[in-house]
N, C-alpha and C positions, 0 to 999 in steps of 0.2 A: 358692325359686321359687314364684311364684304359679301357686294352682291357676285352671287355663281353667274361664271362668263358661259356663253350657249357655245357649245361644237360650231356651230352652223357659222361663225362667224372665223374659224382657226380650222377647219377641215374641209378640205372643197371638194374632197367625197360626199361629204355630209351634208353639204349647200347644194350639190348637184340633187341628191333625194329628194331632200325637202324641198327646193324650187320646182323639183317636176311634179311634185302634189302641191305645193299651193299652183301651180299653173291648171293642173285638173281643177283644184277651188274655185279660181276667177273666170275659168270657160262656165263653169255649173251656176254660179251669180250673176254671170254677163244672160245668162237665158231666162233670169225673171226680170217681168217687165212692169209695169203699175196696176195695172190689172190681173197680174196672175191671182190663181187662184188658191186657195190655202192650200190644197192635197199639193202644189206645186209648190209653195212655199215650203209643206213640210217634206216634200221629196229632198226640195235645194238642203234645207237643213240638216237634214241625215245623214246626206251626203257632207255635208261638210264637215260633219260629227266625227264620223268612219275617217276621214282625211286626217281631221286636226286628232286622231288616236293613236294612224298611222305615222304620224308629226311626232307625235311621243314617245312612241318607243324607239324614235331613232335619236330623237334631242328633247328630252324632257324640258330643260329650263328654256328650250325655243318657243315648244307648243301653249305651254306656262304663261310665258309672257304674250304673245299674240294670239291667245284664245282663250281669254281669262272666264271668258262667261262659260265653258265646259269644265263641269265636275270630273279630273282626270281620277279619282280616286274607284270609280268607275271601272277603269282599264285594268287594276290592280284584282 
């Protein structure tokens, strides 16, 4: 079975969206530091949650594959 090719890599509409929200991601991850605190750690993750859902309804098999540890079944 062939593996499904992502948008993000054949539409640079699609790469422009998605790269401006994982860029929102690594600004939100660049602000925890070794000692944040969980309510910050669970801010950051929330936050990244909300992204990588945003991530999916615009390329599902992008958000799929570089966000494998969220439940997308969720979003549905």
């Amino acid at each position: 079975m062939e593996k499904k090719k992502s948008r993000y890599y054949t539409n640079k509409s699609i790469r422009a969206k998605i790269d401006k929200l994982l860029f929102k991601n690594a600004q939100i991850q660049c602000t925890l530091v070794e000692d944040s605190t969980e309510e910050e750690k669970d801010k950051a993750r929330n936050h990244t949650q909300k992204i990588a859902y945003a991530i999916y309804e615009i390329d599902k098999t992008f958000a799929e594959e570089n966000f494998p540890h969220i439940d997308f079944c969720e979003v549905l």
